[in-house]
VOGU-3710 file (C-alpha; in Angstrom, 3 decimals, decimal comma):
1> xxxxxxxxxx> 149,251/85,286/6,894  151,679/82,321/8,101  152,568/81,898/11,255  156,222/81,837/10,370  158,191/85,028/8,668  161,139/84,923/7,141  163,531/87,279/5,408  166,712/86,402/3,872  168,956/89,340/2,803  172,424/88,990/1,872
11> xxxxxxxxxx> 175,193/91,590/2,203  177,804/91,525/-0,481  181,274/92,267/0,188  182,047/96,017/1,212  178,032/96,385/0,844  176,177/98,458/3,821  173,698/96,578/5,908  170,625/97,905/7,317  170,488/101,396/9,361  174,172/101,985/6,793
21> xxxxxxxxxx> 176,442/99,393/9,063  179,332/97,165/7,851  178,544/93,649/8,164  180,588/93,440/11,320  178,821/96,642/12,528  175,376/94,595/11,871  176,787/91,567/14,113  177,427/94,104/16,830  173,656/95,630/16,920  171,920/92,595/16,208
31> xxxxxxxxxx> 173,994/91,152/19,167  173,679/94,007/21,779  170,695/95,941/21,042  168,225/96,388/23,625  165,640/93,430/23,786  168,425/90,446/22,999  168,663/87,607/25,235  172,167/86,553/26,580  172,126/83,181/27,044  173,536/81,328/30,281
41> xxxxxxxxxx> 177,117/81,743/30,889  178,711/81,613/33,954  175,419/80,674/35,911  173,861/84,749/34,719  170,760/85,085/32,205  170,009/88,593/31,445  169,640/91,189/29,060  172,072/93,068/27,239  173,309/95,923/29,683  173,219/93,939/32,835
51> xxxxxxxxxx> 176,764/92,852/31,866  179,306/95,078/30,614  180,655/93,633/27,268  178,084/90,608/27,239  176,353/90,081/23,989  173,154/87,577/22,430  175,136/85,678/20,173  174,876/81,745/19,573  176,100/79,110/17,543  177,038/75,390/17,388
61> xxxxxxxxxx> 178,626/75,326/20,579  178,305/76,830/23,916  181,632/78,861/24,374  181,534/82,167/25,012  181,809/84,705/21,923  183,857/87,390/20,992  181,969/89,911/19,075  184,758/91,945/18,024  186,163/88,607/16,428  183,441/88,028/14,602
71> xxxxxxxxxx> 182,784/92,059/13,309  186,769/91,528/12,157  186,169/88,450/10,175  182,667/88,803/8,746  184,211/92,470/7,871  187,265/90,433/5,727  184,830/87,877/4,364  185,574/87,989/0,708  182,013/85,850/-0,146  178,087/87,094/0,467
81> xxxxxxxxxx> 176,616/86,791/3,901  173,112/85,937/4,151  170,661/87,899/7,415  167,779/85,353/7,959  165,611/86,611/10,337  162,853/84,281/11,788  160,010/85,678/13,187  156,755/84,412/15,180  153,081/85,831/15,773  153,194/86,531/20,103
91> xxxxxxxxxx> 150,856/84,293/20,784  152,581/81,725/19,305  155,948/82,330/20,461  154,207/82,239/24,203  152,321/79,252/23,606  155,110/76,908/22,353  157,795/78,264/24,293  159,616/80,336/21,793  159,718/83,305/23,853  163,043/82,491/25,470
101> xxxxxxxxxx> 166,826/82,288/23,519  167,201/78,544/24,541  164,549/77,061/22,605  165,968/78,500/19,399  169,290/78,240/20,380  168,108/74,134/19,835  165,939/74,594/16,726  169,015/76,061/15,053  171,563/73,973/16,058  169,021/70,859/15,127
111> xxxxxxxxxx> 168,391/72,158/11,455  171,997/73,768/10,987  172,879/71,212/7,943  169,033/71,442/6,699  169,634/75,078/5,909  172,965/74,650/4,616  171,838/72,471/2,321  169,397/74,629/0,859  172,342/77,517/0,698  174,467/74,695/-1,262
121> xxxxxxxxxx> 177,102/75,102/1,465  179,181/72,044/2,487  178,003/71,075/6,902  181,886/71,206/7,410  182,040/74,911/5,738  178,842/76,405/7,399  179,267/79,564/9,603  176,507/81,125/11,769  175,734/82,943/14,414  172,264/84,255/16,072
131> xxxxxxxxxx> 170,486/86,158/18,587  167,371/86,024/19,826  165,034/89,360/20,415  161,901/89,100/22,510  160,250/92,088/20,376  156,620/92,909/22,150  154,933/91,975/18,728  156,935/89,410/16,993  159,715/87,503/19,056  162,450/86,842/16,179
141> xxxxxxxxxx> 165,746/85,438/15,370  168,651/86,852/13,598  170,841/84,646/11,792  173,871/85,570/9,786  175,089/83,085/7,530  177,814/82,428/5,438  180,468/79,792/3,648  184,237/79,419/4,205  184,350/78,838/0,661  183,101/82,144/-0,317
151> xxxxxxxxxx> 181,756/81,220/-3,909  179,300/78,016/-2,518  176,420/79,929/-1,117  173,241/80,297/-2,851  169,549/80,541/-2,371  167,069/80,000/-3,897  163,162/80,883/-3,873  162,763/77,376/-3,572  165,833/77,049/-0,772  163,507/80,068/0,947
161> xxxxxxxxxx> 160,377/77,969/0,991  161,946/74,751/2,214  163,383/76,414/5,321  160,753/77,575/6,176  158,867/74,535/5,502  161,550/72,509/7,982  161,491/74,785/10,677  158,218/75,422/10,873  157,508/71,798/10,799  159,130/71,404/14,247
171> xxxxxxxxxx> 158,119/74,425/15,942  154,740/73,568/15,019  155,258/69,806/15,400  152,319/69,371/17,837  149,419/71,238/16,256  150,608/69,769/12,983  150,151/66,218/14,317  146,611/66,940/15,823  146,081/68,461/12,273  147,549/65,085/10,515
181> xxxxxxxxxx> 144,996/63,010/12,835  141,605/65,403/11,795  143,052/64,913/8,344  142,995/61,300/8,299  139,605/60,828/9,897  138,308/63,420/7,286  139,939/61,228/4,453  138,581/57,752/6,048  134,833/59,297/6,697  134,854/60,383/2,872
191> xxxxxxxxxx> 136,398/56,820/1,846  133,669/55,124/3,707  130,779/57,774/2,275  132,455/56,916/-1,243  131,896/53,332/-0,434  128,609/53,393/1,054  127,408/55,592/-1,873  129,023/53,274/-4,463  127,102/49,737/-2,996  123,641/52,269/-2,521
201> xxxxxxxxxx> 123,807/53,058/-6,446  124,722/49,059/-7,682  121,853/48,024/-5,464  119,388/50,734/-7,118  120,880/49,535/-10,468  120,065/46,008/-9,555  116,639/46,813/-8,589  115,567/48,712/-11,894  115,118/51,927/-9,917  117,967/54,453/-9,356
211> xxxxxxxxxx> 118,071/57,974/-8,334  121,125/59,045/-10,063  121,667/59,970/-13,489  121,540/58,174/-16,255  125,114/58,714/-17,633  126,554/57,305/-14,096  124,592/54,240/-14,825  125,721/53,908/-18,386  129,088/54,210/-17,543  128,905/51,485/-14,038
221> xxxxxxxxxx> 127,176/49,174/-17,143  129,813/49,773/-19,630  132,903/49,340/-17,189  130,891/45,901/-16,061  130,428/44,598/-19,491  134,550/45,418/-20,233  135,748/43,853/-17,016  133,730/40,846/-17,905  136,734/40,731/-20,804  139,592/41,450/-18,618
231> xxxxxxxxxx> 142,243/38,894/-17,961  144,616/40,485/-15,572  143,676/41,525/-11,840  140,315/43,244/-11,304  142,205/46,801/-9,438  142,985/49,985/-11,305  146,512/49,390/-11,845  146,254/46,762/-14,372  143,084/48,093/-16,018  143,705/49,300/-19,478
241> xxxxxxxxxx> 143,860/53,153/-20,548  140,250/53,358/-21,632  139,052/51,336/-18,726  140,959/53,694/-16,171  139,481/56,745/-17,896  136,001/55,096/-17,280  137,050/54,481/-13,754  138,198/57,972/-13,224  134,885/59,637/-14,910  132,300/57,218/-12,383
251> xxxxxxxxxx> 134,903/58,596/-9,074  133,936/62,216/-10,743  130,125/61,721/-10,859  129,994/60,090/-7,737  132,076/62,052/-5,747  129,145/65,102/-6,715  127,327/63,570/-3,494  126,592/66,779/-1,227  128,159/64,434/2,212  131,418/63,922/0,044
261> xxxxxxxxxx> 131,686/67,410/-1,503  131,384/68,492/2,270  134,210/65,425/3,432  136,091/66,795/0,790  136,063/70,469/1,497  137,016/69,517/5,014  139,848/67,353/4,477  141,523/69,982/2,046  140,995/73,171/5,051  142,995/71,069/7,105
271> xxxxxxxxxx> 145,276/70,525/4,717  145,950/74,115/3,961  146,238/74,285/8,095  149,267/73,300/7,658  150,558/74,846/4,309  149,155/78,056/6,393  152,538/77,739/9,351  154,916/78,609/6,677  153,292/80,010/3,715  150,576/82,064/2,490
281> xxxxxxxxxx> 150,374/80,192/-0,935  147,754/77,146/-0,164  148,055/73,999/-2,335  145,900/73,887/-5,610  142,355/71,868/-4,789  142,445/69,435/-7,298  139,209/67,533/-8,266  139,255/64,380/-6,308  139,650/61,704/-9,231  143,013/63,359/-9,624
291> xxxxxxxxxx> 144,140/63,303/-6,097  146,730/60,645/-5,091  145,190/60,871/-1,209  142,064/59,088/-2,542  143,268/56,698/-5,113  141,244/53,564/-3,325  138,499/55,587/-4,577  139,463/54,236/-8,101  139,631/50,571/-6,617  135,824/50,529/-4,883
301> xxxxxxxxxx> 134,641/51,250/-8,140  136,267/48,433/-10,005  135,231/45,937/-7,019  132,276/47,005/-6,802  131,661/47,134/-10,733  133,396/43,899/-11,150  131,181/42,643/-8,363  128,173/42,833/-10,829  128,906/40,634/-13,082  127,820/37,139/-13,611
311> xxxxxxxxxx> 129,469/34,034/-12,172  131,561/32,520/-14,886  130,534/29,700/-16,214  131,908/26,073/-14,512  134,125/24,627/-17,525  134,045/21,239/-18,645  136,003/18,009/-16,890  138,516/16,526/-18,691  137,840/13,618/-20,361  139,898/10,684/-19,827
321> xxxxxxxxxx> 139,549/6,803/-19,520  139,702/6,065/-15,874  137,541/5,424/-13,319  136,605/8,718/-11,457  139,671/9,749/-10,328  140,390/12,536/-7,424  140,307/15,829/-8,169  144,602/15,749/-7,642  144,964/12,660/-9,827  143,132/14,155/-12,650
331> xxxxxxxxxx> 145,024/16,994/-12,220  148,239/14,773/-12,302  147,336/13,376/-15,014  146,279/15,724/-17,365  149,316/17,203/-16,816  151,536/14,550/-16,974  149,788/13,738/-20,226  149,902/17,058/-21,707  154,111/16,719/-20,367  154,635/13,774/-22,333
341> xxxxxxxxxx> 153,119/15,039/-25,103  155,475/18,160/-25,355  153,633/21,322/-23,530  156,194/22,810/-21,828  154,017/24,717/-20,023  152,465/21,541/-18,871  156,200/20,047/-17,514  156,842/23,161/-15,902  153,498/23,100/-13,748  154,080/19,349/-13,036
351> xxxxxxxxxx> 157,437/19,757/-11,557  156,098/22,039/-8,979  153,211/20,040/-8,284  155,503/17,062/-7,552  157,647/19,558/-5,533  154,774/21,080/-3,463  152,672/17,954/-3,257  154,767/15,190/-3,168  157,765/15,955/-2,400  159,686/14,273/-5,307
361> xxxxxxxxxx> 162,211/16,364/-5,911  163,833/13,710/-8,528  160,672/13,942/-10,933  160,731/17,587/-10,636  164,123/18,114/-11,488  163,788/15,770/-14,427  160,495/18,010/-15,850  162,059/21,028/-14,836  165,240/20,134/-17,092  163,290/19,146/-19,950
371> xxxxxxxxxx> 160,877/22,498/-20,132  164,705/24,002/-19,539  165,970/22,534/-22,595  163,313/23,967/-24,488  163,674/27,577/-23,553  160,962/27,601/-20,602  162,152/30,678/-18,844  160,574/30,046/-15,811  161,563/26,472/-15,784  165,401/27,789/-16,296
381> xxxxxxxxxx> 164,503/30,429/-13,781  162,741/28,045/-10,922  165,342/25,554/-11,061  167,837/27,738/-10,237  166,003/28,280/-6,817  165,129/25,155/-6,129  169,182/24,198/-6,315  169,933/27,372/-4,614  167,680/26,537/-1,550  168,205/23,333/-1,049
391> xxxxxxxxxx> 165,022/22,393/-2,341  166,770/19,934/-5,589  170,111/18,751/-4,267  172,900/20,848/-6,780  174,876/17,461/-7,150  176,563/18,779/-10,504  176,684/22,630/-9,234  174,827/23,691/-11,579  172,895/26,586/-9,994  175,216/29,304/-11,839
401> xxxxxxxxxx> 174,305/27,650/-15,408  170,633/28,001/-15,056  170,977/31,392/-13,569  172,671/33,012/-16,312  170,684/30,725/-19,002  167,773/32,907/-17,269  169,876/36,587/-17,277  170,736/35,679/-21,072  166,592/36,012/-21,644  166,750/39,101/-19,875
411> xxxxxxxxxx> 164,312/37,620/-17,751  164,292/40,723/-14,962  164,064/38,755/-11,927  166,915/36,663/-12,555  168,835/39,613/-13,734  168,378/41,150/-10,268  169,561/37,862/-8,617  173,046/37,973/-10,790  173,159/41,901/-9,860  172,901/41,028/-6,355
421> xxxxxxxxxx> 175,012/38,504/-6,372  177,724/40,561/-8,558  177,280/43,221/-5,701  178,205/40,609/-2,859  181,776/40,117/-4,922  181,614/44,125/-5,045  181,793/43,699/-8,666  181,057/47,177/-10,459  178,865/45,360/-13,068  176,491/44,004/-10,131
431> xxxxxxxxxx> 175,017/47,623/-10,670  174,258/47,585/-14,438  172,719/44,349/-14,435  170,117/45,935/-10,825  169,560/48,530/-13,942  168,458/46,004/-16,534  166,495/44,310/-14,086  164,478/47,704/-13,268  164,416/48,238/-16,772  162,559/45,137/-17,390
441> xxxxxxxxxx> 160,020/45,846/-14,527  161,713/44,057/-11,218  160,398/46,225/-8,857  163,117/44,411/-6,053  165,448/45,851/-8,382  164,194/49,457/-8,685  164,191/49,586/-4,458  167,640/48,550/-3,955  168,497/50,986/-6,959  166,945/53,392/-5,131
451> xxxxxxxxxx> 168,275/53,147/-1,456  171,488/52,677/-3,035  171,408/56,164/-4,426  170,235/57,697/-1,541  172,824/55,783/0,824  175,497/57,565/-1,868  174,073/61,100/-1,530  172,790/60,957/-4,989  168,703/61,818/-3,706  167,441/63,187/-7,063
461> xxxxxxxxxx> 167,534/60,418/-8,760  167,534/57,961/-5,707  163,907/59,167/-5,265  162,869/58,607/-9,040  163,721/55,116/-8,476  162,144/54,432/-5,124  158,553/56,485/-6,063  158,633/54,547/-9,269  159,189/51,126/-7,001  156,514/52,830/-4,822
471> xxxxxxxxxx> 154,129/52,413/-7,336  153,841/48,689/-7,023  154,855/48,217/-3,972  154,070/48,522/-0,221  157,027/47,940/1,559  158,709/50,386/-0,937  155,859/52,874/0,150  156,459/52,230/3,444  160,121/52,936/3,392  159,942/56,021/1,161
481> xxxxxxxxxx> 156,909/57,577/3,851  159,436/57,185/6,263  162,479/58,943/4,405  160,744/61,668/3,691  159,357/62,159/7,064  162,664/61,964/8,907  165,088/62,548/6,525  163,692/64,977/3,804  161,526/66,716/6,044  158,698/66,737/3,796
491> xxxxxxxxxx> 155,948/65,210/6,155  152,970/66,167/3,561  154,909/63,638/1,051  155,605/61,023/3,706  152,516/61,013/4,999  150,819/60,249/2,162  153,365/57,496/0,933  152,475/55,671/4,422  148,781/56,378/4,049  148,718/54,559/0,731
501> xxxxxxxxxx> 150,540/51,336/2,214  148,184/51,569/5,154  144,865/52,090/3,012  146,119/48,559/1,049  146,190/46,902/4,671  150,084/46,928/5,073  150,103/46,891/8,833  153,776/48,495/9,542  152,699/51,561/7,472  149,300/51,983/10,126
511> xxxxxxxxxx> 152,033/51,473/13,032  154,417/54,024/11,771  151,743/56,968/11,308  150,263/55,902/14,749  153,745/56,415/16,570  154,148/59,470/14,313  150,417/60,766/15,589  152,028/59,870/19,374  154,919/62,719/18,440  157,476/59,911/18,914
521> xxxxxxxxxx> 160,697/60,976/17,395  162,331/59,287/14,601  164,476/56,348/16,263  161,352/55,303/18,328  159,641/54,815/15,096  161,748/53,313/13,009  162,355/51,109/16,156  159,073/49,840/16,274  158,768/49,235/12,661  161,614/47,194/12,545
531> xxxxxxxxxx> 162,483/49,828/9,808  166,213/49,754/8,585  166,369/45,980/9,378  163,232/45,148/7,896  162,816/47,726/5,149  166,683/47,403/3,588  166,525/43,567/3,810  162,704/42,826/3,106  163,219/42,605/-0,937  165,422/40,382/-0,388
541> xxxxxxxxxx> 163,637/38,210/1,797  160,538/38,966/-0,832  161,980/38,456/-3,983  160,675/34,957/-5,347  156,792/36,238/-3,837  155,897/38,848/-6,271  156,649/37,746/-9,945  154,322/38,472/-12,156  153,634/35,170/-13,554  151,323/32,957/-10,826
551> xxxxxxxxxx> 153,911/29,796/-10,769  156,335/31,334/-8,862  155,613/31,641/-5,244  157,721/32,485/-2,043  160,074/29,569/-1,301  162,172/29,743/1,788  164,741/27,231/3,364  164,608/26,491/6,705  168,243/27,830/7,497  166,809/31,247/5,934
561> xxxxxxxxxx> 163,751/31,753/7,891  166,137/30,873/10,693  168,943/33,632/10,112  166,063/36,254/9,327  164,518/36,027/12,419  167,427/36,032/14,253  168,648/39,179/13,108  165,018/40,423/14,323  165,366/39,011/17,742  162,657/36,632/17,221
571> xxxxx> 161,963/32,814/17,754  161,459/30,586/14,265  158,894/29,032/15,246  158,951/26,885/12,079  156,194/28,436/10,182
//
């Protein structure tokens, strides 16, 4: 049974409430009847009785009530009024202090726009009031409800279950976080079994001797021999369908183990421990190859797999008519040579290796042009940075022209550059051209999509774009983790956004869930993560790092690392 109750009547106009009362009749006995607590006023705590005319009710502030004000207007009310009652197990109540009026008197007042959003009620049009009654049994909390605009309320099954969800996320706040740290050792231990098991099969296989079965081994074999043909990145993500279903089927056989069936089975008890403070309905136990928590799982097997196969072979030098040159002059020169002979792949690469190496930024710009001229998009795209930070002095100011040369190939990263710098002009179309960019897979552009949505109160589909940024991205993991921590109140989802940043080393993401472990409220948190500095601005700062062709690599001007770690109240310490 969970360890939070709660009931949500509603009372319709002229409609009896329980035991036959008005509405304003209910106010009155919830308010006096024997058991309420009065809460401090005038230096006296007592129970109802003690005081003639005193009464139990609270609300947003701490003036005194007048109950027959209240009967009058929740009598005229022309809308429905909701009765939430809250109720707690005894030895719970006693054990985290919510045997006593003043703790929920907080809770309440703390999650007062929470439950009016779930009751579609505007914060500014939100009326309540409460009492408190220390029943032997089951210490509860009566709270009436309603709207000033009397046709806004409504609530859901779903507005039910996420109240309760949010409240009983803070009252049980500490047993949840000494849940969350089990949890995550549970989920490490059967990570590190995974792995352990993983390298003890690939050395049997090696060997000529195994103990599993054969149909794990043929598969391990099979996935080696089609990574051997894979030209992208060696991790799940870029893997192709069938390879990914391969992936998923060896995470199923292995993850038979009898240790990692019992890791398993632990890690998902725990997780119902908490499903189990506000609901009776535990989460479905899906098999493990499905389960987001454990998606590195996926990623040991293509190391390890890819691990197995052969060195590739050394390919030939290229032969030219010079005495032995360095291993940079032949490089040099075969490009230079395949430059001059039109490859405009070639003049592209040689204009950043006489950027990078030798600082010529003259012969760069002159290679960089010509690739431009013949529709090299990262040539147009590259030069455009170089002029924008300094790095190839703009003498004709012709930054712009390259830029849009770029957005005119819809080439996304360039597209979210113009959007950006649209948005700094507060031009509308700054917006539509963050869209195209996200359309054509800019991941920067999907974030600041995102936040942008959520900043605006538009969350639905603020989130689409952020989870789908999420995806690819760590920082955008990072951020999301935290938002729905602190700001959605779903910890489950937030905690498993910053688990998946951690688990791919992102250190901020390990910070964050250690300060969360620590119970350390939201503004410590987000203070030691550098959070809405670092988070808002970091795609910024990251934009030219993660393009998915290998040429283009973080540049940074001096005068920008300078401003950037001034905002963080940092030295540059010119790195």
């Amino acid at each position: 049974m969970a360890r939070l109750i709660l009931k949500a009547p509603y009372y319709k106009p002229r409609a009896k409430a329980p035991a036959g009362k008005t509405r304003g009749g209910y106010a009155n006995y919830i308010a006096t009847r024997e058991g309420v607590e009065i809460l401090p006023r005038g230096g006296m705590v007592g129970y109802v009785g003690e005081r003639r005319g005193s009464n139990g009710l609270f609300s947003d502030d701490g003036h005194d009530i007048v109950l027959s004000e209240i009967q009058e207007e929740m009598d005229a009310h022309p809308g429905n009024i909701w009765g939430l009652i809250f109720s707690l197990k005894r030895e719970d109540a006693e054990r985290l202090s919510y045997n006593q009026a003043s703790q929920w008197v907080s809770l309440l007042r703390s999650h007062r726009n929470d439950i009016a959003r779930e009751m579609h009620i505007a914060p500014s049009n939100l009326r309540w009031y409460a009492a408190y009654h220390n029943a032997e049994g089951h210490p509860h909390v009566h709270m009436l409800v309603w709207s000033e605009s009397p046709h806004e309320p409504y609530l859901s099954t779903v507005g039910i279950h996420n109240i309760k969800k949010t409240i009983a996320a803070d009252i049980f706040r500490q047993d949840n976080i000494s849940n969350y740290k089990r949890q995550t050792q549970a989920r490490d231990d059967l990570k590190e079994q995974f792995r352990i098991r993983i390298a003890e099969i690939n050395r049997e296989i090696q060997s000529g001797s195994f103990s599993v079965s054969e149909a794990l081994v043929q598969k391990l074999e099979e996935l080696s021999l089609s990574l051997e043909n894979h030209k992208g990145k060696k991790v799940y993500g870029y893997l192709s369908k069938k390879n990914k279903d391969m992936v998923d089927e060896i995470v199923k056989m292995v993850a038979k183990d009898k240790k990692i069936v019992e890791l398993y089975d632990l890690w998902y008890r725990l997780q119902c421990e908490t499903f189990r403070t506000y609901t009776d309905q535990m989460p479905p136990k899906v098999p493990i190859e499905e389960n987001k928590e454990f998606k590195p799982l996926r990623n040991f097997v293509v190391k390890s797999t890819a691990d197995m196969l052969p060195d590739m072979p050394v390919g030939r030098a290229f032969d030219v008519d010079y005495k032995t040159p360095s291993e940079s002059e032949d490089s040099m020169i075969r490009l230079r040579f395949k430059a001059e002979d039109g490859n405009i792949h070639a003049m592209y690469r040689l204009a950043r290796r006489y950027l990078s190496e030798e600082n010529n930024a003259g012969e760069a710009e002159y290679w960089l042009k010509k690739a431009a001229d013949k529709g090299n998009v990262y040539a147009i795209y590259f030069l455009y940075q170089c002029y924008r930070d300094g790095r190839i002095k703009d003498t004709n100011n012709a930054k712009m022209k390259y830029l849009l040369m770029a957005v005119d190939k819809k080439f996304a990263y360039a597209e979210y550059d113009y959007g950006k710098h649209l948005d700094a002009k507060e031009d509308p179309m700054g917006l539509e051209y963050l869209r195209q960019a996200a359309k054509h897979g800019c991941v920067q552009a999907e974030y600041a999509i995102g936040k942008r949505m959520l900043q605006n109160g538009q969350t639905e589909e603020g989130l689409k774009y952020l989870e789908s940024a999420a995806e690819k991205d760590n920082w955008s993991r990072f951020y999301l983790g935290l938002m729905y921590c602190y700001r959605l109140n779903d910890w489950d989802k937030g905690m498993e956004y910053l688990r998946s940043a951690s688990e791919q080393g992102f250190e901020p993401a390990q910070n964050a869930i250690n300060n969360i472990q620590k119970g350390l409220n939201a503004q410590i948190v987000t203070g030691i993560c550098n959070l809405f500095y670092y988070a808002s601005r970091i795609i910024d700062d990251r934009a030219e790092s993660e393009y998915p062709h290998p040429a283009f690599d973080a540049v940074e001007s001096r005068a920008k690392k300078e401003d950037r770690a001034k905002r963080m109240g940092i030295a540059y310490t010119g790195m």
